[in-house]
C-alpha positions as CSV (number, residue, x, y, z in Angstrom):
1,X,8.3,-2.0,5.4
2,X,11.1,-4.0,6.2
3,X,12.6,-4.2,2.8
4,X,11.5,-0.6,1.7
5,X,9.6,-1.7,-1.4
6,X,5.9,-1.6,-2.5
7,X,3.1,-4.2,-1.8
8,X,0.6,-5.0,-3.8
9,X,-2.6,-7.2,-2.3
10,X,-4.9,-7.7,-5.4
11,X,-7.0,-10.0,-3.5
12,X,-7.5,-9.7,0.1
13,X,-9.8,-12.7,0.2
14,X,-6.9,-15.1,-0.9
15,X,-3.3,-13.4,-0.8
16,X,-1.3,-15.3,2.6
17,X,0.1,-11.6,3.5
18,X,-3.7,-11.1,6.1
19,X,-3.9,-13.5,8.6
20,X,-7.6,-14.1,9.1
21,X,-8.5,-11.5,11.5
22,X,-7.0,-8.9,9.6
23,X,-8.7,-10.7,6.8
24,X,-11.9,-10.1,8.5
25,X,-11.3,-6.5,9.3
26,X,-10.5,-5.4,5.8
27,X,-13.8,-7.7,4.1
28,X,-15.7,-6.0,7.0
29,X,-14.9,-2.7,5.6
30,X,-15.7,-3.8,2.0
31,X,-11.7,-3.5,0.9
32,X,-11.0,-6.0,-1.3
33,X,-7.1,-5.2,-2.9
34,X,-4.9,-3.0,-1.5
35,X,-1.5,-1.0,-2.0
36,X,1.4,0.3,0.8
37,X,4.2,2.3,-0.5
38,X,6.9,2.7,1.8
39,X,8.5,6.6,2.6
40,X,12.2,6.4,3.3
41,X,13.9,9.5,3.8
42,X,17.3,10.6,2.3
43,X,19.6,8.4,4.7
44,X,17.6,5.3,3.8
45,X,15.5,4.9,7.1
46,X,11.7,4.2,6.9
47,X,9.3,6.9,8.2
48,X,6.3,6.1,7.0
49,X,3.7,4.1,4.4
50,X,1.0,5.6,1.8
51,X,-1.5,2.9,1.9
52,X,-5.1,2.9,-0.3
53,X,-7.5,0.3,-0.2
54,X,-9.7,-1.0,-3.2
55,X,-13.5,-2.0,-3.1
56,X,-12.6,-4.3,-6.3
57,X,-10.0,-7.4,-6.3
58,X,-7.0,-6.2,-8.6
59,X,-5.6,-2.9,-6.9
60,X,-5.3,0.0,-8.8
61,X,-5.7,1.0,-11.7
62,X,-1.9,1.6,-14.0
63,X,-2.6,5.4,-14.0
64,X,-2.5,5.5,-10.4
65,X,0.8,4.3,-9.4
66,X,1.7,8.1,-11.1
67,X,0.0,9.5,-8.1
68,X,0.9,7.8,-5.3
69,X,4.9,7.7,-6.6
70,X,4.4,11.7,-6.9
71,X,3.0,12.0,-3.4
72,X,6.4,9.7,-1.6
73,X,8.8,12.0,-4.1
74,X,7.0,15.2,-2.8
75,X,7.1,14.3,1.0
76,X,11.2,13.5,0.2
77,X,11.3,16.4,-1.2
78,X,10.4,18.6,1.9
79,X,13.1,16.2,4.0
């Protein structure tokens, strides 16, 4: 969020960014990778994230990043 870019978690059972009892919350819910892309409006400030979660280590798949790039562009587009 801070530095406006994407994360990437492609393990939550090992990647330092989870403490362990948001560790625990995600594993409970069967996510095991997961993606946040930031929304930043025109001037630059942050309004929002797009996160999805995985059920399989390794995020998602390369044809998906199409999607979720589309869906930040459109909601800058209405700004």
């Amino acid at each position: 969020m801070n530095v406006r870019i994407r994360t990437v978690v492609n393990d939550v059972t090992v990647d330092p960014i989870y403490a362990s009892d948001s560790r625990g919350v995600m594993l409970r819910a069967n996510v095991r990778s997961a993606q946040s892309t930031p929304l930043v409006d025109r001037s630059g400030n942050f309004v929002g994230m797009v996160s999805t979660h995985y059920r399989r280590p390794g995020g998602p798949m390369p044809h998906m990043w199409k999607w979720v790039d589309d869906l930040a562009a459109g909601f800058l587009a209405k700004q």
